[in-house]
Phi, psi and omega in degrees: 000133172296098150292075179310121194246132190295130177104337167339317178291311188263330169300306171312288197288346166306285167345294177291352162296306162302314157312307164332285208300345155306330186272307157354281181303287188322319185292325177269340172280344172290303179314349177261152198220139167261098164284165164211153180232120157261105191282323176315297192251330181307169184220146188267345152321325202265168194305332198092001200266342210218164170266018160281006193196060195264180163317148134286334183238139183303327200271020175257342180283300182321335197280343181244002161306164256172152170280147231035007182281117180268155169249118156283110176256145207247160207298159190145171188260112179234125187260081193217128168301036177006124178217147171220091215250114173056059197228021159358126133286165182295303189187189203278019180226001183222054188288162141255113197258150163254144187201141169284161197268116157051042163090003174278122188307117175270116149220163192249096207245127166268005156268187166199131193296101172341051278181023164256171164293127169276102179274132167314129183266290177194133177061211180278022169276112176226172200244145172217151177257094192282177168224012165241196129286135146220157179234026160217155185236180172192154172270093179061225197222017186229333171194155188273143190250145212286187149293166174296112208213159139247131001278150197271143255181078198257194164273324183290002191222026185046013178290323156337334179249022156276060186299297217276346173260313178287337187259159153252159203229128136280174201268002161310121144202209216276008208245333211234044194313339214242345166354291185215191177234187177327091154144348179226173184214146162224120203286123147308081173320148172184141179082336202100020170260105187218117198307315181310316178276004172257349165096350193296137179238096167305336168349097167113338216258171202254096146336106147274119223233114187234072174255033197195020176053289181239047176226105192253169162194132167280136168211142189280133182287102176280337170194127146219169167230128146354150179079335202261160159223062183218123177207144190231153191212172195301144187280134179263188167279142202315326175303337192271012202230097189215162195237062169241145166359120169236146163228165154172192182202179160227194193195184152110354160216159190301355182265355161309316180307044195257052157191144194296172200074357188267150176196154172205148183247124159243133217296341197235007172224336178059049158237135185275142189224173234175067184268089196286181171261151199078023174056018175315169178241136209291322164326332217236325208229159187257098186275148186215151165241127200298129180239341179225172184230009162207126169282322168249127170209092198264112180211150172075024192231093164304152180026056166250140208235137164256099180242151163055044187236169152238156198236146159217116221033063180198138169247178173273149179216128199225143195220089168071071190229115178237132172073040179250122203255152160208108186231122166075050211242073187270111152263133173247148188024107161204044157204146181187149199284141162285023189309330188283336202271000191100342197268141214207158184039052182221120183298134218265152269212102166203220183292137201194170173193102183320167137342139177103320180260131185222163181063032146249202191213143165237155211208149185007055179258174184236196157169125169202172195063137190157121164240107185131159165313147214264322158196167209213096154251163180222171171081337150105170219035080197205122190234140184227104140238126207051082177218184176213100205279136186205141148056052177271133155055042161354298180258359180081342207235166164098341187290139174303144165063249186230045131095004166330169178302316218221083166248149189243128171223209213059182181254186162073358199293137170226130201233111215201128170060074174238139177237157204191109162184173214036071194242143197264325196281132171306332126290152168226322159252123216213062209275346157118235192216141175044039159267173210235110155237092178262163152053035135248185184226098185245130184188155166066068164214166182061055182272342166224024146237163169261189194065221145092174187180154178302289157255126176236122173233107195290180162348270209318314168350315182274327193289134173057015166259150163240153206209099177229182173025068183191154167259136192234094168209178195006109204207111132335303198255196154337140134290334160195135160220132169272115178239190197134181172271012196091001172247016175282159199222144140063020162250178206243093194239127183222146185063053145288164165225115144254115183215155175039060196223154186290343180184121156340215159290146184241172195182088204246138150145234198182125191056078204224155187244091190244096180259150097090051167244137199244105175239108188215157183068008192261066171265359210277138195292154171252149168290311180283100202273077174313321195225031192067352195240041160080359158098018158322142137266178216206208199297141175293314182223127174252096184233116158301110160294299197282151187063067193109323188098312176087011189273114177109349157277125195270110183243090187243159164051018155241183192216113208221150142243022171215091192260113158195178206257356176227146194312330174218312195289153192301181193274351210262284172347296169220149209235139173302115193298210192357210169293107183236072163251193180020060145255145183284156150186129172319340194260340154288307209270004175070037170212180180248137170299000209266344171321328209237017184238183183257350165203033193313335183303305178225073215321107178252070190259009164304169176276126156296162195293137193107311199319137162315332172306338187249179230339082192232019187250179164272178192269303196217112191281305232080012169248160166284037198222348168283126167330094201217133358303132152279178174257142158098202182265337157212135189320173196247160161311149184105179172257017179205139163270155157325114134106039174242152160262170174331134188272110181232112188286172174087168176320179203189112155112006190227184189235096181323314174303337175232046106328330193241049178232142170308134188262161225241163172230127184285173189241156184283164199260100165270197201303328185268017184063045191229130177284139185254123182248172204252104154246112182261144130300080172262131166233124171274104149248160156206127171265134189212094167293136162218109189242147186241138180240126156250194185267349179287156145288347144287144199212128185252088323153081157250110116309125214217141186240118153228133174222107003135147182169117172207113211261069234237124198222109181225126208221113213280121136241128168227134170235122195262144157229142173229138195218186176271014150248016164201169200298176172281123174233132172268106163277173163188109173292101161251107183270167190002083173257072179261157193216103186243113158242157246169110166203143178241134183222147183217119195225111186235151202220111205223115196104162163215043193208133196228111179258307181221158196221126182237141192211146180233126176243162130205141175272139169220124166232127182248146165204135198217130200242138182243197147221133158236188181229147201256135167237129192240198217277163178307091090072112177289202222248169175310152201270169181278189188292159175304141173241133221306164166288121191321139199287155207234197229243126154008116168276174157262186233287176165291137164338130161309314226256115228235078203286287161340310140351280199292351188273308194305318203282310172289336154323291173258025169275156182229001173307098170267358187262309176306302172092033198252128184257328192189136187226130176221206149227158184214129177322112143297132346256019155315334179336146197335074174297291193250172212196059140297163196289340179279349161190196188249128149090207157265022181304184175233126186271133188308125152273168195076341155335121187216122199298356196251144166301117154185180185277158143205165178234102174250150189244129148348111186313151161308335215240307180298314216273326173288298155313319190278351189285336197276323212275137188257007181196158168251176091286088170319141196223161149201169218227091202274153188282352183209208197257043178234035172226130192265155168203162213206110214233156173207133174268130180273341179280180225259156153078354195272177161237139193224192215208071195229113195299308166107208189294118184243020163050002154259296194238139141273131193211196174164123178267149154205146186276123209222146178304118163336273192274162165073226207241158181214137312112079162258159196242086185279157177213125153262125184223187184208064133184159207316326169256006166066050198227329205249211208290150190206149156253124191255143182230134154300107144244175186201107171245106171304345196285150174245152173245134175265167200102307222334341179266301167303322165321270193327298205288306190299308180309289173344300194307273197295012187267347187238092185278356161206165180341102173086332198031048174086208204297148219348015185289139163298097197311349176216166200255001178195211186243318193270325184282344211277294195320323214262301182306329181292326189288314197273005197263108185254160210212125149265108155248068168309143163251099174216181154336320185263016197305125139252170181226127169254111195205173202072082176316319176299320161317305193305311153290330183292342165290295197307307180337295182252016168285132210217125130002278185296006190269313178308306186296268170356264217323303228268002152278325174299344157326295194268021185270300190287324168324296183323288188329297214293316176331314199255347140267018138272341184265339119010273158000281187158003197040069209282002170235252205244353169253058147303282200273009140289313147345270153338284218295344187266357171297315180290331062069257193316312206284299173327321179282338224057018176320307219262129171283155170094338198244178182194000000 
């Protein structure tokens, strides 16, 4: 008989635990792998494991990273495309990271150095003959040379962004709308720019056409004649189409090319042509061409991470991407349209993080130079923190939604610490739905569209976003606006600065929050008459009477000196709409705030001591938008209180200035961690005999000697450190740099009678170029692995909208009037999960549908009408052929509610909650332009069925139909007037204002957790636990077992058999 010793039982299993958590362990640590990449000494035949024996190239590391593996790239120039396909991390703690090694400057060049002979074209136009494409030119590595363009335009002199001087104009404007129509332009002279008198044949050449206001598009010219300043191209589309100020210039052919700084390629002989400056000859100087368009192009890869690298002419591109970081990351040039190459109406190529891809993040990065939006994420959750946008988007055109420096879709998204200026796009932020854009500094923006605001936010946009702690100033344009058509609700914009702006905050809809905002001076005249009123500036805080009313909106606690409900006219005129108390406004007190702050010149924008502002606010609402701790007995009016200190946006740990320098090309890394530089010797001679005969007896005799020696030795150190919170900084040491010359000439001269003259010259020049390599002390040893970013919050369920879907559908549509392809409905929020190709999703598509404008009254399928008896919301859908149809739903009985997010430019949609019991009368309206004002198609439906219950159904189904905030891309977020006021109460919010400000919101999540937890969900969790342990076990040895794990295996067999996981074993 065995003796079983008390406790025996919880000691085995303690024991197996303890192996567990060991097995646990061992199994991730093994599984991580360290690489390295040289471009100097590596070779890509050696493992990559060690840096005596690394890779040359990153993309021989990508092929063979793992999830936790990082590849290390040791300092160098790598002119290489990356591409990384099904290369997953595990989870935010197990990426697969590319990363520079231990602090050595990386960078990724998307040129190639020019290096064929430059021949004379004609005057100071020359020529080279390619055997690629190229479509950006560059003077070195310092600056860019423009296209070839009429009316002409540079970079060096910042005139590119001169639309109202640099650009040509039609004759359209708000007094004379009817000049022409759609497909043709008749040119203004102005400035000296006048198409007729330039003589010029546009024919053929590629239109940037900025006729639709804060909408550009390229188009190929179909016909002008010389002399005229009338010319026509493919008619656009009406959103891209409005009968306000058109500008525009071309490009696209070689007789544009009159002047230095200029280049034009041509695509079918593939010679480059080329006006250098200072009429230099192009031989002499280092011209380089963009050849590739990623540096990185990561699809089909969760948490995979990018650091410390720089990129030149080249961008990133993330594809069906979850978790994916790009930290510390500076683009130089590193987007631009393929226009020299001919390509026209195509959105232009640039830093992105695609369709698909959702929860990542960019973090103390740069981007400059851009012709295109700067960057581009979709699907929501998605964060830009600290970074710095500078000399964004030049033509504007051709750009997604509504074409900005910055878009964003989806939900949840957060734009935190950002510095932003010299910006091209009529908007500059376009941040997605329920988004946080705080604590940044955007100014010196729109410069060649009209209309626009620093922050823009459309419908959908608005409900539960907030817009805080930032600076909004000198601007053209808006300073933030909630825009639409008036039915945007319930966001938030507070603890703002707008100064020196064409109109302040705007505020269109309705039960909206403008708390503890500071405004002054946003008077500044437009070039762009937007609003009829000669391109006036106007009101500091605008809550809007026209469009939504503003009615249940709260304007507390600021300080302007110009607060009224209309865009330019007084406080007297029009009176702030909704709930307005405890504001300074100028337009009461006859004075200037900036009187009453402590410093505005050089904003210091606190209430100085004395000032009324201070604690002159209200204390407490019940909303979270009030200053809060304040000093004193109440908060003070404004965006800063008296005696905390100050709150200051924009980058945060880095030096802007030195972003804004030329960029540098690190020199590559040899073995002993020493940089391998290029030491050149040039040595010159040239001998030059000159002997002469004449027909006399005098002989005239010259000779001339020179000899030349110049010794020139230059020998490069740059140690780059780029880290994550500061810029790249380049030294650069030029040590023994000498220059030794020598000439001896010597001219003797003999006679003087000269009859016939025969002369022999010859030249001799030797040049001996050598290379070493400078060796410094070793490279210390690899840094441990990077460490992870803090695990962030559960995302929620997937977006409804099925962007692939919505492509296929759009594929075969043929709807040219409406542009409208299929209008259905679909249960919320199941609404297009799944996407046969006949339609999206299991919806239901309406019959009788027609591409054509006219009414119906359609009845409802029996299968929708049936379904819906269940349902606590529909969702209405319509699927467009281009970005110009809007859709618009209104319930008509008494009690509904309704939603409608307006355009998201893949789908048009709109949910609604319709009365539990009795009959419902919905009004669907497809129109195809933004406010539903022009031609529309109206759809009748009407559902009869009653429910019993109807108050508990309802209330219950509600609850559970939104498992999150919004439940994605077009949901309603609150289920009443009464859940909202209640979600607002219960909502808790840290908005410190610094970087790490969270928020916690959307209250319905919260219920929807507490809920929904089950006893038996927990046993279930934790065998598919030790289920899935096993499976990963058995698909790494599978795999090939590329390290130790056989014994991890073991140790975890014994583990389970200890435990009793396992049947069979005892």
């Amino acid at each position: 008989m065995m003796m079983v010793m008390p406790g025996t039982s919880s000691f085995v299993h303690l024991f197996a635990l303890t192996l567990l958590f060991l097995a646990s362990s061992y199994i991730e640590l093994v599984q991580s792998s360290l690489f390295y990449v040289a471009q100097g000494y590596g070779a890509d035949t050696n493992s990559g494991s060690t840096v005596q024996a690394p890779f040359q190239t990153v993309q021989a590391c990508a092929n063979v990273a793992q999830a936790g593996d990082t590849c290390f790239v040791r300092g160098g120039n790598y002119a290489e495309s990356v591409q990384v396909s099904g290369k997953s991390g595990t989870d935010w703690d197990k990426p697969v990271t590319f990363a520079a090694y231990n602090n050595e400057r990386v960078a990724f060049d998307g040129t190639r150095k020019i290096e064929t002979t430059w021949t004379v074209h004609s005057g100071n136009i020359w020529k080279t003959t390619l055997d690629y494409d190229v479509w950006q030119l560059f003077l070195g590595y310092e600056s860019e040379f423009v296209p070839a363009r009429w009316p002409n335009a540079y970079f060096h002199d910042g005139t590119v962004f001169d639309a109202a001087l640099k650009w040509a104009h039609g004759t359209i404007t708000n007094s004379n709308k009817n000049a022409y129509q759609n497909g043709e332009l008749i040119d203004a002279p102005h400035n000296g720019i006048d198409l007729a008198a330039s003589g010029i044949d546009a024919t053929g050449a590629i239109g940037i056409l900025n006729f639709g206001s804060f909408k550009t598009v390229t188009r190929v010219i179909k016909s002008h004649t010389p002399g005229t300043g009338y010319f026509t191209y493919d008619k656009l589309p009406n959103v891209m189409w409005k009968t306000k100020h058109h500008q525009y210039f071309f490009e696209g052919k070689l007789n544009f090319l009159d002047s230095e700084h200029e280049w034009f390629f041509d695509t079918t002989t593939k010679t480059l042509y080329l006006w250098a400056p200072n009429n230099a000859d192009p031989n002499t100087l280092h011209i380089r061409g963009k050849v590739r368009t990623y540096a990185f192009n990561v699809e089909t890869s969760n948490h995979v991470h990018l650091k410390n690298f720089d990129l030149f002419g080249a961008a990133f591109l993330f594809t069906t991407c979850d978790g994916c970081i790009v930290d510390g990351v500076h683009a130089t040039y590193p987007s631009n349209h393929k226009r020299m190459l001919g390509v026209v109406d195509t959105v232009p190529d640039n830093c992105k993080f695609a369709p698909n891809s959702k929860n990542g993040i960019v973090r103390n990065s740069s981007f400059r130079y851009t012709d295109g939006t700067a960057l581009e994420m979709w699907r929501g959750n998605m964060t830009i923190d600290n970074c710095y946008f500078y000399h964004i988007d030049w033509t504007a055109t051709d750009n997604i939604g509504l074409m900005t420096t910055l878009h964003l879709t989806g939900d949840n998204n957060v734009i935190r610490r950002c510095t932003m200026h010299k910006l091209g796009a009529s908007a500059t932020v376009n941040p997605g739905n329920r988004a946080i854009l705080e604590l940044n500094d955007i100014y010196d923006s729109g410069y060649v569209q009209g209309d626009g605001a620093l922050s823009q936010m459309m419908v959908a946009q608005q409900p539960f976003a907030e817009v805080r702690y930032n600076w909004f100033h000198d601007t053209v344009k808006y300073g933030a606006r909630f825009d639409g058509n008036g039915a945007g609700n319930n966001g938030a914009m507070h603890h703002n600065v707008i100064w020196n702006a064409h109109k302040g905050l705007m505020v269109k809809g309705y039960e909206h929050n403008v708390y503890h905002n500071t405004a002054f001076d946003n008077n500044v005249k437009s070039y762009y008459d937007d609003d009829g009123d000669g391109g006036a500036g106007g009101n500091d805080l605008l809550i809007m009477i026209a469009q939504g009313g503003n009615v249940g909106t709260k304007t507390k606690n600021n300080a302007a000196n110009k607060i009224a409900g209309h865009r330019s006219k007084s406080y007297s005129e029009y009176p702030v709409p909704g709930i307005y108390e405890n504001n300074w406004n100028g337009y009461e007190t006859g004075t200037d705030v900036k009187d009453q702050l402590m410093d505005p010149a050089n904003r210091d924008f606190r209430p100085k001591p004395g000032s009324a502002l201070i604690d002159a606010g209200q204390a407490s609402d019940g909303t979270t938008f009030i200053t809060t701790p304040y000093v004193g007995n109440a908060p003070d009016l404004g965006a800063y209180e008296y005696g905390a200190d100050p709150w200051v946006p924009g980058v945060d740990g880095w030096n802007i200035a030195e972003k804004n320098v030329t960029f540098v090309v690190p020199p590559s890394v040899s073995s002993s961690g020493g940089f391998i530089t290029t030491t050149t010797t040039t040595t010159t001679t040239t001998t030059t005999t000159t002997t002469t005969t004449t027909t006399t007896t005098t002989t005239t005799t010259t000779t001339t000697t020179t000899t030349a020696a110049a010794a020139a030795t230059t020998t490069t150190t740059a140690a780059a450190t780029a880290t994550t919170t500061a810029a790249a900084t380049a030294t650069t040491t030029a040590a023994a740099a000498t220059t030794t010359s020598s000439t001896i000439a010597t001219d003797t001269t003999t006679a003087a009678t000269t009859t016939t003259t025969t002369t022999t010259t010859t030249t001799t020049t030797t040049t001996t170029t050598t290379t070493s390599t400078t060796t410094t002390l070793p490279s210390p040893p690899p840094p441990p692995l990077l460490s992870p970013p803090p695990s962030p919050p559960p995302p929620p369920p997937d977006s409804p909208i099925a962007i692939d879907a919505i492509s296929a559908v759009q594929s075969q549509c043929t709807a040219t009037c409406s542009q409208v392809c299929e209008v259905g409905a679909r249960h919320f929020p199941e609404i297009l999960q799944s996407a046969p190709k006949a339609s999206i999703g299991q919806g239901i598509q309406f019959p009788g549908f027609s591409p054509y404008f006219f009414e119906h009254n359609i009845e409802v399928p029996s299968s929708l009408a049936a379904l819906a008896e269940s349902w606590p919301a529909i969702t209405f859908y319509a699927i467009p052929k281009s970005n110009s149809s809007y859709l618009f739903v209104e319930c008509l009985e008494e009690g509904c509610q309704n939603s409608n997010p307006g355009p998201d430019y893949e789908l048009s949609y709109t949910t609604i909650r319709y009365p539990a019991c009795g009959p419902t009368t919905v009004q669907l309206s497809v129109c195809c332009d933004e406010y539903c004002s022009g031609d529309k198609s109206v759809y009748t439906f009407r559902f009869t069925g009653h429910r019993e219950a109807c108050t508990t159904t309802s209330t219950t189904a509600t609850t559970t139909a939104s498992p999150s905030a919004g439940t994605g891309d077009g949901g309603d977020e609150t289920t009443s007037k009464e859940t909202t006021k209640t979600a607002e109460a219960t909502a808790t919010t840290t908005k410190a204002p610094s970087a790490t400000a969270t928020t916690t919101r959307a209250p319905t999540t919260t219920t929807v957790v507490t809920t929904k937890a089950a006893p038996t969900t927990k046993t279930t969790t934790t065998v598919t636990t030790v289920k899935s342990t096993v499976t990963t076990v058995k698909s790494v040895e599978s795999a090939g077992a590329r390290r130790h794990d056989s014994i991890s295996r073991v140790i975890l067999l014994a583990v389970l058999v200890l435990a009793g996981a396992l049947p069979g074993y005892t």
